[in-house]
DRENDO-116438 format. One record per atom (N, C-alpha, C): residue in three letters; atom name; x negated, y negated, z. Coordinates in nm, 2 decimals. Layout:
N
node code ALA&site CA&east X&north Y&up Z
...
END
This chain:
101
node code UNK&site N&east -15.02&north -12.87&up 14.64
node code UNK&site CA&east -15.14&north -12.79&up 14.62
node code UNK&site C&east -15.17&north -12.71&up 14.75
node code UNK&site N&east -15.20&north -12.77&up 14.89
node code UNK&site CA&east -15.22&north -12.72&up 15.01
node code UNK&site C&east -15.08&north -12.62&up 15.07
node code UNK&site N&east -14.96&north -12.69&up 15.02
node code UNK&site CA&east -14.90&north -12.58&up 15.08
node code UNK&site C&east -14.84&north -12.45&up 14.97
node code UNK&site N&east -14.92&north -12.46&up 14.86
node code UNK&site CA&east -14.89&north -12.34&up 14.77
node code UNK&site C&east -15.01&north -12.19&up 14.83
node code UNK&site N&east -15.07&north -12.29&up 14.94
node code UNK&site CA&east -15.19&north -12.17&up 14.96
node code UNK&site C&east -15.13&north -12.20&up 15.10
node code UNK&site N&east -15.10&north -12.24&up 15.18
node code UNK&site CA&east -15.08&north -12.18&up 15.33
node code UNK&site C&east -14.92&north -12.11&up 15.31
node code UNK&site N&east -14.92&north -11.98&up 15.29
node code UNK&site CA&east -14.82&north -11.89&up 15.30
node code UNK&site C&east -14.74&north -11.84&up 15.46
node code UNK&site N&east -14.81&north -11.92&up 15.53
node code UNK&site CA&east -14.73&north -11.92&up 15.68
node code UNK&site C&east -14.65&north -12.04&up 15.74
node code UNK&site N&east -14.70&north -12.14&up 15.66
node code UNK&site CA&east -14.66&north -12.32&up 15.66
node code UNK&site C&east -14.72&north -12.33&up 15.78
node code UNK&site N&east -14.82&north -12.33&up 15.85
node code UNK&site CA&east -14.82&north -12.39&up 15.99
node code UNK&site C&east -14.95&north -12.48&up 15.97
node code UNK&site N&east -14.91&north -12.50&up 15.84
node code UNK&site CA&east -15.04&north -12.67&up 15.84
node code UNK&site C&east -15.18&north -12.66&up 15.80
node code UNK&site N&east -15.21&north -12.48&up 15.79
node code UNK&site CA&east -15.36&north -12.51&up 15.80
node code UNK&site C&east -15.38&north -12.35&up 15.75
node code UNK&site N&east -15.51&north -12.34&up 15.69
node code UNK&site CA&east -15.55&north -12.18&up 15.64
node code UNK&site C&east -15.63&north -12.10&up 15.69
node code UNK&site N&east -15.57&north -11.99&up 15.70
node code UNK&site CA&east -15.66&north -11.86&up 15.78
node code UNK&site C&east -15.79&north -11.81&up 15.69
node code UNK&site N&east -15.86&north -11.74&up 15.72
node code UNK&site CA&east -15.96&north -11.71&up 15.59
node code UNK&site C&east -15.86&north -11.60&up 15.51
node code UNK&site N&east -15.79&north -11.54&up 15.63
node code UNK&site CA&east -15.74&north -11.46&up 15.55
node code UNK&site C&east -15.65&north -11.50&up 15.41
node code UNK&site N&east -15.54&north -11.64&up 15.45
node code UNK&site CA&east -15.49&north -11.68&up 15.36
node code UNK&site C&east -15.57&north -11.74&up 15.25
node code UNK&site N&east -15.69&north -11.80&up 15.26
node code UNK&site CA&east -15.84&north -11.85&up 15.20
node code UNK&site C&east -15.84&north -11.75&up 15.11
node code UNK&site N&east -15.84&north -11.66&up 15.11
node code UNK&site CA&east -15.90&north -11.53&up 15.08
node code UNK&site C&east -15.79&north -11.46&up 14.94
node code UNK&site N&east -15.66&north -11.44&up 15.01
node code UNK&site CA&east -15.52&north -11.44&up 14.92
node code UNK&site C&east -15.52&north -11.56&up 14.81
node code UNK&site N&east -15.57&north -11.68&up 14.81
node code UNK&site CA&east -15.55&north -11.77&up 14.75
node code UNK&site C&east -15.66&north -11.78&up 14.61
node code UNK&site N&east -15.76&north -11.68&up 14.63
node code UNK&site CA&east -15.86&north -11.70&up 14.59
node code UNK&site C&east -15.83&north -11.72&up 14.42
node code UNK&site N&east -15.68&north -11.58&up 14.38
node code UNK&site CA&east -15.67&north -11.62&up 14.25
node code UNK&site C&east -15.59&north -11.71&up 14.16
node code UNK&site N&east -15.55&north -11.79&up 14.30
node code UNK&site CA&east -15.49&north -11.94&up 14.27
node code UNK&site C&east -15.57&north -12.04&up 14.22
node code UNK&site N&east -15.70&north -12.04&up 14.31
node code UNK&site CA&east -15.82&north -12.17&up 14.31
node code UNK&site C&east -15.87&north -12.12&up 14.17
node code UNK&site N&east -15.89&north -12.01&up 14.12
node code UNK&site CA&east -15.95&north -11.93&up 14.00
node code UNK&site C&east -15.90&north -11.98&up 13.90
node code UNK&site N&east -15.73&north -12.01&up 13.95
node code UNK&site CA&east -15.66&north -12.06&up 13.79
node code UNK&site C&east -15.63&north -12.16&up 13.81
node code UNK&site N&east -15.69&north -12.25&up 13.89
node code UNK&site CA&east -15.73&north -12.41&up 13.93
node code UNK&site C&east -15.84&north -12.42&up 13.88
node code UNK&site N&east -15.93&north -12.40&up 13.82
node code UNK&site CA&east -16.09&north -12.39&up 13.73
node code UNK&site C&east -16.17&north -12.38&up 13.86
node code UNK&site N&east -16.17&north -12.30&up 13.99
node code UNK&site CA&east -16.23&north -12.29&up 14.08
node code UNK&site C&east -16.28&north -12.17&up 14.10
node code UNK&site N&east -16.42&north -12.13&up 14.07
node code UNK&site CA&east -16.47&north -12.02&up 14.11
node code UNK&site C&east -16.54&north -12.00&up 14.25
node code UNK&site N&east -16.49&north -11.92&up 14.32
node code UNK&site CA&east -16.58&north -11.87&up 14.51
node code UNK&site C&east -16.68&north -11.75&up 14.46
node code UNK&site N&east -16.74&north -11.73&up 14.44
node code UNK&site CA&east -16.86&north -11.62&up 14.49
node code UNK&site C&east -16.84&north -11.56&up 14.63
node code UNK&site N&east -16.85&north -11.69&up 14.69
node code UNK&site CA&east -16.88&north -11.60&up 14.88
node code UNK&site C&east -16.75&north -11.69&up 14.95
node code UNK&site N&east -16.65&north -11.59&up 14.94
node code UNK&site CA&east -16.55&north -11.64&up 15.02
node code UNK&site C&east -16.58&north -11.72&up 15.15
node code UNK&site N&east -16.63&north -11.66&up 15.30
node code UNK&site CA&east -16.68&north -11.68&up 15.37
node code UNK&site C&east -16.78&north -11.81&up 15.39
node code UNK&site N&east -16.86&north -11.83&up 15.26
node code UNK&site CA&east -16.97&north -11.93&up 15.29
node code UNK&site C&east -16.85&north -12.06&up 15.23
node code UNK&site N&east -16.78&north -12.05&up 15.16
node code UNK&site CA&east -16.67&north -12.16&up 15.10
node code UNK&site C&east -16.58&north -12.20&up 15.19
node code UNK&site N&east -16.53&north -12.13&up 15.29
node code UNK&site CA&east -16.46&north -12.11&up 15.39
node code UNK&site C&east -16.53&north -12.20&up 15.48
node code UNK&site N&east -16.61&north -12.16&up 15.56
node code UNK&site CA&east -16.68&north -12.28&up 15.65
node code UNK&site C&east -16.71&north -12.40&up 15.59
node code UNK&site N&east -16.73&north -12.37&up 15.50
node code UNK&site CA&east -16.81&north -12.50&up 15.43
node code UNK&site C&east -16.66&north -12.64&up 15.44
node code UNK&site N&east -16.56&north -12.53&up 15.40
node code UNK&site CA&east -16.46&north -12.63&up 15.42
node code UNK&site C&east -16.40&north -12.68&up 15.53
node code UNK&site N&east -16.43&north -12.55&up 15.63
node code UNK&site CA&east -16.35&north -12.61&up 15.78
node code UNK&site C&east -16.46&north -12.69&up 15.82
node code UNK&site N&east -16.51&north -12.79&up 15.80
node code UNK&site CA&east -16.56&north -12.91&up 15.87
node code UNK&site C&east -16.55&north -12.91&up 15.97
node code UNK&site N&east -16.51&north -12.92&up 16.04
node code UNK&site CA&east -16.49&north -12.95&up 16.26
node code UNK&site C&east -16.49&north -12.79&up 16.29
node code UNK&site N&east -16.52&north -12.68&up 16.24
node code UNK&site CA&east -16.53&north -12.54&up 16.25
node code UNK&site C&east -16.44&north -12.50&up 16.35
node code UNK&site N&east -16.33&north -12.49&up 16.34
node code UNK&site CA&east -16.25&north -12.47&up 16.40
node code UNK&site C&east -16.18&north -12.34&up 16.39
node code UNK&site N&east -16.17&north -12.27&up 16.28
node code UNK&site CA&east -16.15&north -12.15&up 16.20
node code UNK&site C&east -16.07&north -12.15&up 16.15
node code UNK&site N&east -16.00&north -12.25&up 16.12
node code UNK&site CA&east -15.91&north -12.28&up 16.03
node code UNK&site C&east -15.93&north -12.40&up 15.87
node code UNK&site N&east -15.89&north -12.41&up 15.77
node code UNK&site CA&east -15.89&north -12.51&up 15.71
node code UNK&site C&east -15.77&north -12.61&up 15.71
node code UNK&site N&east -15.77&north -12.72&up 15.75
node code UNK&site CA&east -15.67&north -12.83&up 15.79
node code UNK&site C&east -15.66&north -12.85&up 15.67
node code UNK&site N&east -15.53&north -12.94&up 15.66
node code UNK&site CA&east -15.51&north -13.03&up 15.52
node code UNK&site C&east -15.63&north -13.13&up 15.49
node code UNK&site N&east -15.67&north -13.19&up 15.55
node code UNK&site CA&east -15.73&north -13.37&up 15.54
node code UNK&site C&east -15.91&north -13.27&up 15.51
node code UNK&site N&east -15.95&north -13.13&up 15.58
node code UNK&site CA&east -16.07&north -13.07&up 15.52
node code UNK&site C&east -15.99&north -13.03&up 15.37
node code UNK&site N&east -15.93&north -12.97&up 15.36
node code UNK&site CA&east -15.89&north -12.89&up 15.27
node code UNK&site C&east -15.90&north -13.09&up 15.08
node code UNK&site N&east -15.81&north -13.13&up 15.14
node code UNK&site CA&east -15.83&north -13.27&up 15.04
node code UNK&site C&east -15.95&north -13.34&up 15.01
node code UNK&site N&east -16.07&north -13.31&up 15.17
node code UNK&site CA&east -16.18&north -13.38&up 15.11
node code UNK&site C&east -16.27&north -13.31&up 15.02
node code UNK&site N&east -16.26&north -13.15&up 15.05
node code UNK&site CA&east -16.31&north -13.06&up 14.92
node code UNK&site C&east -16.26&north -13.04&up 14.82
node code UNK&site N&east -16.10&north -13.05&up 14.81
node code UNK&site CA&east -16.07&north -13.06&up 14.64
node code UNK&site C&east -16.14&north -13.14&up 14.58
node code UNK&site N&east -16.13&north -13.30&up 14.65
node code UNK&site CA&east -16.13&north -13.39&up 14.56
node code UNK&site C&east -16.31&north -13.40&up 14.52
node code UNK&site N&east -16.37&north -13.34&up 14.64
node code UNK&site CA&east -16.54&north -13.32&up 14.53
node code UNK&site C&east -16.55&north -13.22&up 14.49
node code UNK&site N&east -16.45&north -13.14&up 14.45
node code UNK&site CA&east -16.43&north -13.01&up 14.33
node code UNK&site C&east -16.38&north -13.10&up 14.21
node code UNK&site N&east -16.34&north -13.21&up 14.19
node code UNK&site CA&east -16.24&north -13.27&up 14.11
node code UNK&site C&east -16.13&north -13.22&up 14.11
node code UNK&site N&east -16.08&north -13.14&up 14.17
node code UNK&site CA&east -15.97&north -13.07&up 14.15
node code UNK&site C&east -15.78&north -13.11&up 14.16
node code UNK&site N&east -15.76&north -13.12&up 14.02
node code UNK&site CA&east -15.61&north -13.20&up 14.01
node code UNK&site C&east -15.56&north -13.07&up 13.91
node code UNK&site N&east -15.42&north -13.07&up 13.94
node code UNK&site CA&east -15.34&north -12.97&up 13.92
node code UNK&site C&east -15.25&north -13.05&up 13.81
node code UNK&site N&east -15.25&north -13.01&up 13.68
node code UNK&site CA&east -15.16&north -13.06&up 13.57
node code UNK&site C&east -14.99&north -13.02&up 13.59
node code UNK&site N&east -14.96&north -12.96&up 13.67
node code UNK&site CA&east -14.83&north -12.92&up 13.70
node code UNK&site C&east -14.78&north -12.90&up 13.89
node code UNK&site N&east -14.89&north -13.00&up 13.92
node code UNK&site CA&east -14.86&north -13.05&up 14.07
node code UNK&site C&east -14.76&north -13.11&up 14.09
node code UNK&site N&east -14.72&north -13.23&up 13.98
node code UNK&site CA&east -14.59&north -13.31&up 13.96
node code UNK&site C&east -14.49&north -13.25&up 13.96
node code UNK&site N&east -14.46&north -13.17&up 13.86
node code UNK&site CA&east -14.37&north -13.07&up 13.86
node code UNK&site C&east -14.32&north -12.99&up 13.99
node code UNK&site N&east -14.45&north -12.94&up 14.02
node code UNK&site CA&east -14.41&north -12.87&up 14.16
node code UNK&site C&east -14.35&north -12.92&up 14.27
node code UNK&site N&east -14.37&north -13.08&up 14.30
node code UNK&site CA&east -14.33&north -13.15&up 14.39
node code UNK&site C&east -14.21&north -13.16&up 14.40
node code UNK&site N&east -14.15&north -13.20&up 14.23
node code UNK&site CA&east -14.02&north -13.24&up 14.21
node code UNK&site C&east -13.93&north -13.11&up 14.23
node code UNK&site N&east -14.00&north -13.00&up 14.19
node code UNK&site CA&east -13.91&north -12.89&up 14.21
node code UNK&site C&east -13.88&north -12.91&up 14.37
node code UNK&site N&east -13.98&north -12.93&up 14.43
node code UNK&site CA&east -13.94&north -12.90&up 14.61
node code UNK&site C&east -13.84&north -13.04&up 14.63
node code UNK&site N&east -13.86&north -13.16&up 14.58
node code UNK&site CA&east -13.80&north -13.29&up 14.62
node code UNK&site C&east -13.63&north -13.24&up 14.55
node code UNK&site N&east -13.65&north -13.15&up 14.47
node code UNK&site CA&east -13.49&north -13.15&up 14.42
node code UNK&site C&east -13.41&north -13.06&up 14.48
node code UNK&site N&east -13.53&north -12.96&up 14.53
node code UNK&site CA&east -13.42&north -12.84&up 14.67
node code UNK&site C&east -13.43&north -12.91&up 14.78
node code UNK&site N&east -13.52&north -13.00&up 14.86
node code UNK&site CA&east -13.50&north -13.04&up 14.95
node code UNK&site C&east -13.36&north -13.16&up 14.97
node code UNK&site N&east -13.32&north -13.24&up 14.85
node code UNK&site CA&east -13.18&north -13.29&up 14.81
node code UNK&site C&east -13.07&north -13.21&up 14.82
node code UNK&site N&east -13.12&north -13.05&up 14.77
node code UNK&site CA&east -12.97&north -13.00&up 14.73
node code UNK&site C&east -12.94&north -12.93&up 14.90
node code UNK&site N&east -13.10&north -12.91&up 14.92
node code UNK&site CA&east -13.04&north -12.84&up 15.11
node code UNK&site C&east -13.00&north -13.00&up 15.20
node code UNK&site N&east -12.98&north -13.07&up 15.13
node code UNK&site CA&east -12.94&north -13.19&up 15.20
node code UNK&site C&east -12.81&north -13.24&up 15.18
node code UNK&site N&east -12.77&north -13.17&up 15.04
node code UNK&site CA&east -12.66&north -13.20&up 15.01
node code UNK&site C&east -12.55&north -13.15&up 15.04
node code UNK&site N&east -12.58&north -12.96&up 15.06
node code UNK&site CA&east -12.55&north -12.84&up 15.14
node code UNK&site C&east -12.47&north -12.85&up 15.29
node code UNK&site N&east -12.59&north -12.92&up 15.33
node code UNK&site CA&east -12.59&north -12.95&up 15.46
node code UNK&site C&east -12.49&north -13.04&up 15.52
node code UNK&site N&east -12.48&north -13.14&up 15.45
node code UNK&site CA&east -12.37&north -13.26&up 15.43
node code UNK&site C&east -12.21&north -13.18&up 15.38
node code UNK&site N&east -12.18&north -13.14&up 15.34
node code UNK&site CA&east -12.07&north -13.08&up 15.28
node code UNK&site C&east -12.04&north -12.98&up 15.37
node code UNK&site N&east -12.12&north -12.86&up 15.47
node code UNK&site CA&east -12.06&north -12.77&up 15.56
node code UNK&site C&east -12.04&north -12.85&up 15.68
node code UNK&site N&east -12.10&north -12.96&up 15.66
node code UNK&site CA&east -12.05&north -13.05&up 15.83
node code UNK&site C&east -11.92&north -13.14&up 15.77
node code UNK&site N&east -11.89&north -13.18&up 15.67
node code UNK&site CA&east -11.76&north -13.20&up 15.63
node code UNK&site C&east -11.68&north -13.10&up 15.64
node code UNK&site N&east -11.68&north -12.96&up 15.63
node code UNK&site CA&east -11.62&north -12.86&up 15.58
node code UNK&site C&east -11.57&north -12.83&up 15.76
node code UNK&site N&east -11.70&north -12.82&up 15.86
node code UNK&site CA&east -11.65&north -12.80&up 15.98
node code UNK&site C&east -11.54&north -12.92&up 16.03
node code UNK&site N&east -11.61&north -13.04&up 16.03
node code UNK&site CA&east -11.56&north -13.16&up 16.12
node code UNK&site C&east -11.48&north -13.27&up 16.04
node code UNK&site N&east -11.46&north -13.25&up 15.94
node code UNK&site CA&east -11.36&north -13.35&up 15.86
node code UNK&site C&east -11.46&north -13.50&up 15.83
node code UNK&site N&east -11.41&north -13.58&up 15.73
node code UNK&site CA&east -11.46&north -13.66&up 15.69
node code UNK&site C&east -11.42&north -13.76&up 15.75
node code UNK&site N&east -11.49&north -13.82&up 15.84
node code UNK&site CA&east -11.43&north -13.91&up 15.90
node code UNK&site C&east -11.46&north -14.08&up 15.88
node code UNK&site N&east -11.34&north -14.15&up 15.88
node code UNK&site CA&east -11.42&north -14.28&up 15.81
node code UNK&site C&east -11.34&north -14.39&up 15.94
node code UNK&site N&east -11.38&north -14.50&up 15.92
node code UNK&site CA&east -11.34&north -14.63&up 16.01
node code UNK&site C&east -11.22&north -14.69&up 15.96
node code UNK&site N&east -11.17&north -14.70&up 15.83
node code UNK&site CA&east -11.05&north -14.73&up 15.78
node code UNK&site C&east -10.94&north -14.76&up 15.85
END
């Protein structure tokens, strides 16, 4: 969920990305009126950013659960395998398979 809205991946959200996200949260059943006042509200330690652990403790008093969050996951857990698997096979490809035999 958090990292379908941080579009820079560096862990945490700009208002600006806050802001880009807005018609994501919309089709999450989440309506903002005042970006800005939603924004702070959520950076807790005011820092100007929204962290993950702010960002989870306001979903979860939005109720907010994603019916196709599972899905999403698995999609990343199944490319994160295949760039693993990628990865494994060009280092065989450079350095031979080498075994103890």
């Amino acid at each position: 969920m958090f990292t379908r809205l941080d579009k820079s991946g560096d862990r945490r959200l700009t208002l600006a990305e806050f802001t880009q996200a807005l018609p994501t949260l919309e089709k999450w059943g989440i309506c903002i009126p005042d970006t800005q006042a939603a924004f702070k509200e959520i950076d807790a330690n005011g820092g100007g950013f929204v962290l993950f652990d702010e960002f989870v403790g306001w979903a979860m008093m939005k109720n907010l659960d994603l019916e196709d969050d599972d899905d999403y996951n698995a999609n990343l857990a199944q490319e994160s395998t295949n760039n693993i698997k990628q990865s494994s096979s060009s280092k065989k490809e450079k350095f031979g398979d080498f075994s103890l035999d």
